[in-house]
C-alpha positions as CSV (number, residue, x, y, z in Angstrom):
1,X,10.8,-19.7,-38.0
2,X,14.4,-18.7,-38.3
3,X,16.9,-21.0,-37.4
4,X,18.8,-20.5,-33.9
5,X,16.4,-19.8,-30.7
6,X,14.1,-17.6,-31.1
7,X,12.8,-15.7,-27.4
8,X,10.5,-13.7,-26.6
9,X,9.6,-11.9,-23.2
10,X,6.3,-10.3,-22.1
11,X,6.1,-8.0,-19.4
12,X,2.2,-7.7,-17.9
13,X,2.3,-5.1,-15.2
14,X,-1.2,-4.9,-13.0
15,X,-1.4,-1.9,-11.5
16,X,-3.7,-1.3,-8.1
17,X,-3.5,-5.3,-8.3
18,X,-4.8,-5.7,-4.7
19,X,-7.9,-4.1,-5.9
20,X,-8.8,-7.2,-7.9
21,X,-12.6,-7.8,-7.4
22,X,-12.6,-11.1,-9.1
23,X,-13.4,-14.3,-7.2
24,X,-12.7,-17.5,-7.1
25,X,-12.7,-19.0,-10.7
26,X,-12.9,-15.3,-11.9
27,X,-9.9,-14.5,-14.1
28,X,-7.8,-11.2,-15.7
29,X,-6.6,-11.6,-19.5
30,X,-3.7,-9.6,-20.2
31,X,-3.9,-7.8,-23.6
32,X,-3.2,-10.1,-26.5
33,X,0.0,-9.9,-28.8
34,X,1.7,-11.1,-31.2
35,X,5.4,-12.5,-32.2
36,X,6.9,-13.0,-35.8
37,X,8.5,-15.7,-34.3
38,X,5.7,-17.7,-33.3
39,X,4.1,-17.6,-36.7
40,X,1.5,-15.2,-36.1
41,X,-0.3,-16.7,-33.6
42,X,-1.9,-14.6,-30.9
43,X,-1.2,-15.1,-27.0
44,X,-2.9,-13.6,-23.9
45,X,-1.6,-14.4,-20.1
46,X,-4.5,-15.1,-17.6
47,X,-4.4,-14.9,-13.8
48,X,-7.2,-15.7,-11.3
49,X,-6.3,-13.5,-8.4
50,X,-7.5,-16.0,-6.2
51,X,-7.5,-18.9,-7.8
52,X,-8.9,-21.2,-10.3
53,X,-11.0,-23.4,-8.7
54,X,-12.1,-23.6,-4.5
55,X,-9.4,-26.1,-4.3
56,X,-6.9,-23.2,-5.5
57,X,-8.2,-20.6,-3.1
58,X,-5.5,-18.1,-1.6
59,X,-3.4,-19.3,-4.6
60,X,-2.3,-17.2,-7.9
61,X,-3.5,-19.1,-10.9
62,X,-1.4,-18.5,-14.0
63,X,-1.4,-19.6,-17.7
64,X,-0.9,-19.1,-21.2
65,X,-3.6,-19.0,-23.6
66,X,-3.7,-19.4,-27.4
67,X,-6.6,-16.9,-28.9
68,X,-8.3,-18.0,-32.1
69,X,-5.9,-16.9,-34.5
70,X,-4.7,-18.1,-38.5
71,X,-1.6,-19.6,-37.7
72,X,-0.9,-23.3,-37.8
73,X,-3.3,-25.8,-35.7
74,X,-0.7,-26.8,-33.0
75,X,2.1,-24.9,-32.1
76,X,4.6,-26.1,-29.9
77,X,6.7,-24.0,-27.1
78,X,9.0,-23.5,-24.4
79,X,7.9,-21.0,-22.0
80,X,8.6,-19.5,-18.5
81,X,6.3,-17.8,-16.5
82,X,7.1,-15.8,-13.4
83,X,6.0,-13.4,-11.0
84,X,8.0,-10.4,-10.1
85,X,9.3,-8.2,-6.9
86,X,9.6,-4.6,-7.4
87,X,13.2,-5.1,-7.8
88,X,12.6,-7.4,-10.8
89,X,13.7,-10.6,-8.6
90,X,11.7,-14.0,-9.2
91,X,9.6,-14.5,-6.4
92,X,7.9,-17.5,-8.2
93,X,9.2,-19.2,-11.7
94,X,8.1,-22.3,-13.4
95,X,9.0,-23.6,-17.0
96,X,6.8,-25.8,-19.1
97,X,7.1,-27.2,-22.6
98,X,3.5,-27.4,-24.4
99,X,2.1,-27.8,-27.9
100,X,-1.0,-25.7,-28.0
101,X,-3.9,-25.8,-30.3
102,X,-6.2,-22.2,-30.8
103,X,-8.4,-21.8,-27.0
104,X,-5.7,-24.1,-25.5
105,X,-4.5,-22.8,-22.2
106,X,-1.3,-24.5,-20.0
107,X,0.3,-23.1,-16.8
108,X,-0.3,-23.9,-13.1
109,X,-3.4,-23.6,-10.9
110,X,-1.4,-23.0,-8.0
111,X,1.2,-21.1,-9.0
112,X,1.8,-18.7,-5.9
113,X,0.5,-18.2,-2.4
114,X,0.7,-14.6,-1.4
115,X,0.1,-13.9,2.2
116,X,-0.6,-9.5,2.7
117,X,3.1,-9.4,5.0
118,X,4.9,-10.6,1.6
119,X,2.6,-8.1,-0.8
120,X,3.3,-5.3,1.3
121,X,6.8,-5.9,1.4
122,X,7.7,-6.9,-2.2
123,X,5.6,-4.7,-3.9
124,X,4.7,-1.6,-1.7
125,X,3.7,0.1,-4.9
126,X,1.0,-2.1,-5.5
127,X,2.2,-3.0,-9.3
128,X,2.0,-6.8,-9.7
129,X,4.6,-7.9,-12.7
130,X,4.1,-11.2,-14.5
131,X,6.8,-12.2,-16.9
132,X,6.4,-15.0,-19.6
133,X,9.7,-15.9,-21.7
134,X,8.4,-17.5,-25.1
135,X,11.0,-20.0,-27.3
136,X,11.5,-22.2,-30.1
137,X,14.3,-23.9,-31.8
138,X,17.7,-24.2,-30.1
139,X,21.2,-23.0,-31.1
140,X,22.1,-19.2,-30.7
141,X,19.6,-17.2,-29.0
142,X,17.8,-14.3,-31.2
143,X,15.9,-11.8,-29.0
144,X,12.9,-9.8,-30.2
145,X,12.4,-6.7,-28.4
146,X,10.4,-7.1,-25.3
147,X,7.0,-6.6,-25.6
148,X,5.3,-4.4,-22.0
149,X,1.4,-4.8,-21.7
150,X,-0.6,-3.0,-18.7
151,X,-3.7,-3.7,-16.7
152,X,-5.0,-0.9,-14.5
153,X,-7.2,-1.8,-12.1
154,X,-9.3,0.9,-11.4
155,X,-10.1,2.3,-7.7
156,X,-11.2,5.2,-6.6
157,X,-10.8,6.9,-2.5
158,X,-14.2,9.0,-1.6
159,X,-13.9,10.9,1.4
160,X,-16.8,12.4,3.2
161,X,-18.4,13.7,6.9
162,X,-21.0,11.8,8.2
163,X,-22.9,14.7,10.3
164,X,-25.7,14.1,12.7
165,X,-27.4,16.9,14.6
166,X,-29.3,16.0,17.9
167,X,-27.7,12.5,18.3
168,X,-29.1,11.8,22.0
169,X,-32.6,11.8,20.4
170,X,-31.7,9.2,18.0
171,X,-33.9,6.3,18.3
172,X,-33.0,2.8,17.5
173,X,-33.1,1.8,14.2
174,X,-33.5,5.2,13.0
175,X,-31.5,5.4,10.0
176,X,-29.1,8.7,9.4
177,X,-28.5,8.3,5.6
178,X,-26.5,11.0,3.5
179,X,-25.3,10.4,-0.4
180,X,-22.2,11.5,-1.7
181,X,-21.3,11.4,-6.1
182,X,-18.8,10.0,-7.5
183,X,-15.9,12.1,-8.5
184,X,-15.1,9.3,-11.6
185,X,-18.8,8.1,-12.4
186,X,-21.8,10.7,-13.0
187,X,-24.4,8.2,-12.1
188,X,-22.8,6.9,-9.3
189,X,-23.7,7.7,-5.7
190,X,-22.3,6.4,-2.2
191,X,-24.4,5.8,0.1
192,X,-23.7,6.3,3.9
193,X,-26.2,5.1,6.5
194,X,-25.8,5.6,10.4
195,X,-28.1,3.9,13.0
196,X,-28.0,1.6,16.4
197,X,-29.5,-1.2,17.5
198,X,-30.3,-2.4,20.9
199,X,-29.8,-6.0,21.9
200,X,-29.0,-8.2,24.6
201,X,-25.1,-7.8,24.5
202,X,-24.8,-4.2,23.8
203,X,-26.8,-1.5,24.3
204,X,-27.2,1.1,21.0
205,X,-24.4,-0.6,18.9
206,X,-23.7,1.7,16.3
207,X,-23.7,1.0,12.5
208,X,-21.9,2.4,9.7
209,X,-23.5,0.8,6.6
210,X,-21.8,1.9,3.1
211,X,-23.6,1.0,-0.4
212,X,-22.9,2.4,-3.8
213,X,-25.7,2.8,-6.6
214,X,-23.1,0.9,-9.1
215,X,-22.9,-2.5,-9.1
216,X,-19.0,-1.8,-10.4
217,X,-18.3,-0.6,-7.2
218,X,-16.5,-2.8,-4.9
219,X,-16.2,-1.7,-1.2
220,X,-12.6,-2.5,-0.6
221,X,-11.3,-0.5,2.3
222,X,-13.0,1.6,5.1
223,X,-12.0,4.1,7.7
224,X,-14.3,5.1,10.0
225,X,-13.0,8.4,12.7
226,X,-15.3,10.1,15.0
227,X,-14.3,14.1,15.1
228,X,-14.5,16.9,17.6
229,X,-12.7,20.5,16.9
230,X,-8.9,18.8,15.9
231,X,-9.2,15.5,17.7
232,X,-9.5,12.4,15.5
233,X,-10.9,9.1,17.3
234,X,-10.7,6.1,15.5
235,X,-13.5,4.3,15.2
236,X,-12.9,1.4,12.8
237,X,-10.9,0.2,10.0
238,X,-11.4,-2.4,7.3
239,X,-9.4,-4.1,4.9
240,X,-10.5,-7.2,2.5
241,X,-8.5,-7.4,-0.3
242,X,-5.9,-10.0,1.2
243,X,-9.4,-11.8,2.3
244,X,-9.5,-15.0,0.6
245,X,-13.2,-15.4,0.8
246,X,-13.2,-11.6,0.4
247,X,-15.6,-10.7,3.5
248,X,-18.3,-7.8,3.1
249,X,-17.3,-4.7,4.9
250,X,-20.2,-3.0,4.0
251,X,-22.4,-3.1,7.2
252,X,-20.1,-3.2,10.6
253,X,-20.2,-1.8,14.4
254,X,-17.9,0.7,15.5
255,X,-16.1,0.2,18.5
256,X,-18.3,3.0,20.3
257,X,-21.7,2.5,21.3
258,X,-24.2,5.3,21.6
259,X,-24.8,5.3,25.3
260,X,-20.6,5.7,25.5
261,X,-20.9,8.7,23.1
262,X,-23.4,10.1,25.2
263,X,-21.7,9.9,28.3
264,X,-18.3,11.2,27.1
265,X,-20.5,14.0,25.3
266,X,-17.9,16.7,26.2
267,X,-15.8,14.8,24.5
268,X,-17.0,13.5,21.7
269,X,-20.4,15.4,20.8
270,X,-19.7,19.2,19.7
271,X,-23.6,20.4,20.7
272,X,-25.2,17.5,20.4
273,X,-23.9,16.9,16.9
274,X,-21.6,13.6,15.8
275,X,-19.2,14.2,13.0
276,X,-18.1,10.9,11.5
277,X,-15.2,11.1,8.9
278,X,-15.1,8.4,6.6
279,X,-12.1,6.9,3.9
280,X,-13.5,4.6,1.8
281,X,-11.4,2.8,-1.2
282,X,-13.7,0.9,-3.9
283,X,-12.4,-1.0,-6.6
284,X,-14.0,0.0,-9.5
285,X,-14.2,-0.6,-13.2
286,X,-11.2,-2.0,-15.1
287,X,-9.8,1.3,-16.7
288,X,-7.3,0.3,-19.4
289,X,-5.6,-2.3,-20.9
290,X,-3.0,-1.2,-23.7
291,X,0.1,-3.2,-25.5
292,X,3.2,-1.3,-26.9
293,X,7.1,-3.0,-28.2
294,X,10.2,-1.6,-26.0
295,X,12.6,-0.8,-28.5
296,X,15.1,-1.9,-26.1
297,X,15.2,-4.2,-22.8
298,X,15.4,-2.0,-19.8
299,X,15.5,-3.1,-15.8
300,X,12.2,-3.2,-14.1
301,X,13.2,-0.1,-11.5
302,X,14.1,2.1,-14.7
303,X,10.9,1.0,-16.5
304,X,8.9,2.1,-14.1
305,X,10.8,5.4,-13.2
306,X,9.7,6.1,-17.2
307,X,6.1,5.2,-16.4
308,X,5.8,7.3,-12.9
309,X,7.1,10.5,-15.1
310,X,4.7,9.9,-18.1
311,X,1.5,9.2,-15.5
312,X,2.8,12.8,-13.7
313,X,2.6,14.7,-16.6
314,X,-0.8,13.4,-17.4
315,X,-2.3,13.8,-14.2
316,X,-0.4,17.7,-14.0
317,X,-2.2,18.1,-17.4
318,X,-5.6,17.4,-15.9
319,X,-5.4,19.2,-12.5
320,X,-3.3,22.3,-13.3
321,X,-6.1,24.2,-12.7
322,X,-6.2,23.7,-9.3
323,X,-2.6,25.1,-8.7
324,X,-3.4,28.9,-7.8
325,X,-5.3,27.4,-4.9
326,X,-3.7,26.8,-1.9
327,X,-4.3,23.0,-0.2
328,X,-4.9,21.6,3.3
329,X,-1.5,20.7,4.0
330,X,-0.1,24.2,2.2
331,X,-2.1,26.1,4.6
332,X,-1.2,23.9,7.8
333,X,2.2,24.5,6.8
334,X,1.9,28.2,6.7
335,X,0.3,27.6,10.8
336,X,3.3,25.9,11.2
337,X,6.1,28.6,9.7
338,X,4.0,31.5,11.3
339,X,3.4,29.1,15.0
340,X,0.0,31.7,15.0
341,X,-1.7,31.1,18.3
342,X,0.6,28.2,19.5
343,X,-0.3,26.9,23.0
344,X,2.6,24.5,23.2
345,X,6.1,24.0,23.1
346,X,8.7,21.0,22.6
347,X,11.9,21.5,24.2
348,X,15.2,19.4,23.2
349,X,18.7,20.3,25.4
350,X,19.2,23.3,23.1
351,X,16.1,24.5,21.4
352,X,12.5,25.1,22.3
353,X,9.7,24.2,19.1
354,X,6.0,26.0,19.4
355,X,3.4,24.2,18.4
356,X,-0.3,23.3,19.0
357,X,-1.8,20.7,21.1
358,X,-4.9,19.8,18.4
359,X,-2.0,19.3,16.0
360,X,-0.4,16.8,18.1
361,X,-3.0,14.9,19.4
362,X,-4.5,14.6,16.1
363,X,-1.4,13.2,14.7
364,X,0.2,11.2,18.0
365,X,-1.7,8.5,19.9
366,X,1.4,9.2,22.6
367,X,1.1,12.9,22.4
368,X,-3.0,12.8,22.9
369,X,-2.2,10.7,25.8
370,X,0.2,12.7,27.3
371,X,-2.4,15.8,26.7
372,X,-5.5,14.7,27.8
373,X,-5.0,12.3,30.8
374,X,-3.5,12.7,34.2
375,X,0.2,13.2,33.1
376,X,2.2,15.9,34.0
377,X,2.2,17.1,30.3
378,X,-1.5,18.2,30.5
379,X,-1.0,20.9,33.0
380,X,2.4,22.5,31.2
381,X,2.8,24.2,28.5
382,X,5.8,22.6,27.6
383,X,6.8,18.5,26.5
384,X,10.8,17.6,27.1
385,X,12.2,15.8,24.3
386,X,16.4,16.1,25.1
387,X,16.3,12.6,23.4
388,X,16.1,14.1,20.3
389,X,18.2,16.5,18.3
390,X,17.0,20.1,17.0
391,X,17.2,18.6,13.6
392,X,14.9,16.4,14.3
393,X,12.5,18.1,15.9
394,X,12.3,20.4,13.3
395,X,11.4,17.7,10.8
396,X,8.9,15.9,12.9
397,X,6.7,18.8,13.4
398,X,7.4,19.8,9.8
399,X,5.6,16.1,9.1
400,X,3.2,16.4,11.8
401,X,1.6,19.8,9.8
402,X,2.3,19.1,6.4
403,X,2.7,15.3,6.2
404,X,6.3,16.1,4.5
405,X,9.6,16.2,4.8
406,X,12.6,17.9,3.6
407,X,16.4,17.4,2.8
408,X,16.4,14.6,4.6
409,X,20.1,12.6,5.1
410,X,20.7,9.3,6.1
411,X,21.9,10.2,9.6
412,X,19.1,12.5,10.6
413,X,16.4,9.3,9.1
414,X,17.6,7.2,11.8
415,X,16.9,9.6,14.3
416,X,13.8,10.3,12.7
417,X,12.5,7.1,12.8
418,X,13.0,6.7,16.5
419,X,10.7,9.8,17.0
420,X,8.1,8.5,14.6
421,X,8.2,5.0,16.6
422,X,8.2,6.6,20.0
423,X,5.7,8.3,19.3
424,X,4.0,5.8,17.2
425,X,3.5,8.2,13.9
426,X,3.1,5.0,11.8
427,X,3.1,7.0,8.3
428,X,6.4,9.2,9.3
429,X,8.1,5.6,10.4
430,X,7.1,4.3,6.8
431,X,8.1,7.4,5.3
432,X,11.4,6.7,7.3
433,X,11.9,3.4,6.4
434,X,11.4,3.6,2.8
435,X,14.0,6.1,2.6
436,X,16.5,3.8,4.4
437,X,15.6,0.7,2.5
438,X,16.6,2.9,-0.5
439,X,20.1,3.6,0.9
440,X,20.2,0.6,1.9
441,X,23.7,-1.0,0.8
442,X,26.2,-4.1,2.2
443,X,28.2,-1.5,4.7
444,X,25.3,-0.1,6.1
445,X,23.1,-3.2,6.2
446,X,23.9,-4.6,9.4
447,X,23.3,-0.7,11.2
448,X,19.6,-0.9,9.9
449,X,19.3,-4.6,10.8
450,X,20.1,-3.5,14.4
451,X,17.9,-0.4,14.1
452,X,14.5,-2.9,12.8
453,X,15.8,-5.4,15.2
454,X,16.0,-2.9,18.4
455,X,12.5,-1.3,17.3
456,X,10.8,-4.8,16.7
457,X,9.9,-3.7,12.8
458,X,9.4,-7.2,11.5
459,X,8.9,-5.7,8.2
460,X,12.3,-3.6,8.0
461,X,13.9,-6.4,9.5
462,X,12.3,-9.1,6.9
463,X,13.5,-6.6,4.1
464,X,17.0,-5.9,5.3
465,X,17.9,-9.4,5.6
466,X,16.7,-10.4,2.3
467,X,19.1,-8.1,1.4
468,X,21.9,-9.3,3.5
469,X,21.0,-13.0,1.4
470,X,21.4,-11.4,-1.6
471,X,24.4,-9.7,-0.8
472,X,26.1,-11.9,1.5
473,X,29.7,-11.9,0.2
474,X,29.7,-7.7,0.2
475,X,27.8,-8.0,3.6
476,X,29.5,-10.4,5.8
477,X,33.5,-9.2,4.9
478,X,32.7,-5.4,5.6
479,X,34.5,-3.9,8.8
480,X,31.0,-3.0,9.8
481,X,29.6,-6.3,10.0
482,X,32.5,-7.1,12.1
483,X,31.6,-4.5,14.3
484,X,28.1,-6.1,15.0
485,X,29.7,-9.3,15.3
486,X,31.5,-8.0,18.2
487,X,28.6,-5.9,19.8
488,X,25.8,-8.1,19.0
489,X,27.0,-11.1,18.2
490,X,23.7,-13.4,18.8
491,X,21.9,-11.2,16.1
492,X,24.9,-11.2,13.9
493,X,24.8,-15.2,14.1
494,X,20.9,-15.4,13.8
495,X,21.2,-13.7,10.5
496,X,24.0,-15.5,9.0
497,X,22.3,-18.7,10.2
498,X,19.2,-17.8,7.6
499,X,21.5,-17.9,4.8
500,X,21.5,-21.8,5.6
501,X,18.1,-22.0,7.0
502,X,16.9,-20.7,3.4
């Protein structure tokens, strides 16, 4: 040891980390490493993602472990350990001060609870960040160079058609099975099953049952659509990886039973023939786990900006051979710039949009409704929108065909976002959103907390104010917050009030 304090800071990015398949008691080890300043003793971090013991459950475990290594046979430290938002704030941090012998492990079995509203919101990219400050000694500080290790979780999205010809003449318990291979495994098959039972309570309950050949494979996430021509119907959705006892989505109902198929046949059977389209996410081996020395200390956002450009080129590397082919959303696109046999049209004050109705019902529970039941909409071949400028128009039926958008400026986003909430687009709102929450500084803060607060978005709202908290001073002096104070003042007051509640 040299004299002064010597520091060192680990960085353990998990990526995919709500994939985790481990259980209660089940743990991830970071990669080991080493410090010159700790005598050459080896380290690893270890998180249960849902706890050590049953006591622990819906709880982040979180400790330091000495490995078997040649140093001394106690070593004593300082150390921090912490878990990170994706803008590198603390959103748990606890110090301890331990003397550890080689296997000996020390931090806290219930180190943080993470409900899925705070994981969504803090780390939307799905990158969990531990950080663990090492020291020794005391004096002037002496930094090595922090040390980044990564854990990729691996998962892996299969998408398929379930297709059943002569459905009416199903019988009950008559299985419908189709396999489907892995695009990351060889020897690994999904297997979709289709059948209904007939009980008591309802009659010809249908079945989706979803099995994989692999062991490895961890169903995680399941949509479940029924199709017709360009009508999507959902059907069912699943999601246990914020479960704490992790329930099996494997085997469950849909929310139609055959008899309702059969009796809505003109809309839902194309020739006697049910199309199912299924989404299913599995968790899946643990990919990679590597170690490498930052030669120098850069902010979380800026480190991850590097990664994001390294993982593009690799993944451009692999599929580049796909890029004289034109995609789904490239050709829909090309529907939409050529409006070819449009049957539609949206009209604002100024401007009429073609466009097709499969196109918008497929993409708008509010414009399949307006389409397809008694409204006046059904029988025209025209919807008014004068609420909404050319502008946007233009860009939500741009997203609507090609699930993008372009050149998009802060002014048009807001009107945006009230078209994709009208007309309850949920991805275009969170496309939306994401781009405000970006822009979001202390003299626009209290417009978007009016905009989240006036479209009851509890999650723009919860992010905006944790902003305004961290930015109070900026925030709460600015002309603009003085104009909400004088147009909505009980808001204004609510929000300054959580700066004490907190």
């Amino acid at each position: 040891m040299h004299n002064g304090r010597q520091e060192i800071t680990i960085l353990w990015h998990i990526e995919n980390y709500s994939f985790c398949k481990q259980e209660t008691g089940e743990a991830l080890l970071s990669p080991d490493f080493e410090s010159q300043g700790l005598e050459g003793t080896s380290w690893f971090l270890r998180l249960c993602p849902r706890g050590e013991t049953d006591e622990n459950k819906g709880f982040i475990s979180l400790f330091l472990l000495r490995g078997a290594d040649n140093g001394p046979e106690y070593v004593s430290v300082k150390f921090e350990l912490s878990v990170l938002a994706e803008d590198g704030s603390a959103l748990s941090s606890k110090e301890y001060d331990h003397s550890f012998y080689g296997g000996d492990l020390h931090g806290s079995h219930n180190f943080f609870k993470m409900d899925e509203s705070l994981y969504l919101r803090k780390l939307p990219r799905d990158v969990l960040t531990v950080r663990c400050r090492m020291w020794r000694g005391e004096g002037e500080v002496q930094r090595e160079a922090p040390i980044c290790v990564r854990t990729c979780i691996g998962v892996e999205t299969i998408s398929f058609r379930h297709e059943v010809d002569n459905f009416s003449r199903m019988k009950p318990n008559q299985k419908h099975t189709i396999r489907i291979a892995s695009h990351l495994e060889k020897k690994c098959f999904v297997t979709s099953s289709l059948y209904f039972t007939v009980d008591s309570c309802r009659d010809g309950e249908m079945m989706v049952e979803i099995t994989t050949s692999d062991s490895d494979y961890f169903l995680c996430k399941r949509r479940i659509s029924l199709l017709k021509f360009w009508n999507i119907i959902l059907c069912r959705e699943d999601d246990n990886r914020f479960d704490v006892e992790r329930k099996d989505i494997q085997k469950l109902p849909l929310s139609f039973t055959k008899l309702e198929i059969i009796n809505k046949k003109s809309e839902y059977l194309e020739g006697d023939k049910l199309i199912l389209f299924c989404e299913c996410s599995f968790s899946t081996k643990q990919v990679y786990r590597k170690i490498g020395e930052t030669p120098v200390e850069m902010p979380l956002e800026a480190e991850k900006q590097r990664n994001n450009q390294e993982t593009s080129k690799d993944i451009s590397k692999i599929y580049s051979n796909t890029s004289t082919h034109s995609s789904l959303s490239e050709d829909m696109k090309t529907l939409f710039v050529k409006q070819c046999l449009t049957d539609i049209r949206l009209k604002t004050k100024t401007k009429s949009f073609p466009a097709h109705r499969s196109v918008l019902c497929a993409r708008s529970p509010v414009f399949e409704r307006m389409l397809t039941s008694d409204m006046k909409e059904r029988n025209t071949d025209s919807i008014e929108v004068e609420d909404l400028g050319d502008d946007v128009v233009q860009q939500l039926l741009l997203f609507l065909y090609s699930d993008t958008v372009q050149d998009l400026e802060r002014t048009m986003v807001t009107g945006l976002y009230y078209a994709a909430d009208k007309y309850e687009i949920g991805r275009l709102k969170a496309v939306c959103s994401s781009f405000l929450v970006e822009h979001l500084s202390p003299t626009n803060a209290g417009e978007l907390l009016l905009l989240a607060d006036s479209h009851s978005d509890g999650d723009l709202k919860g992010v905006v104010e944790d902003f305004i908290l961290d930015h109070d001073k900026g925030v709460f002096v600015s002309k603009e917050w003085e104009m909400l104070m004088e147009t909505n003042p009980l808001l204004a007051m609510k929000t300054m009030q959580l700066r004490f509640k907190r």
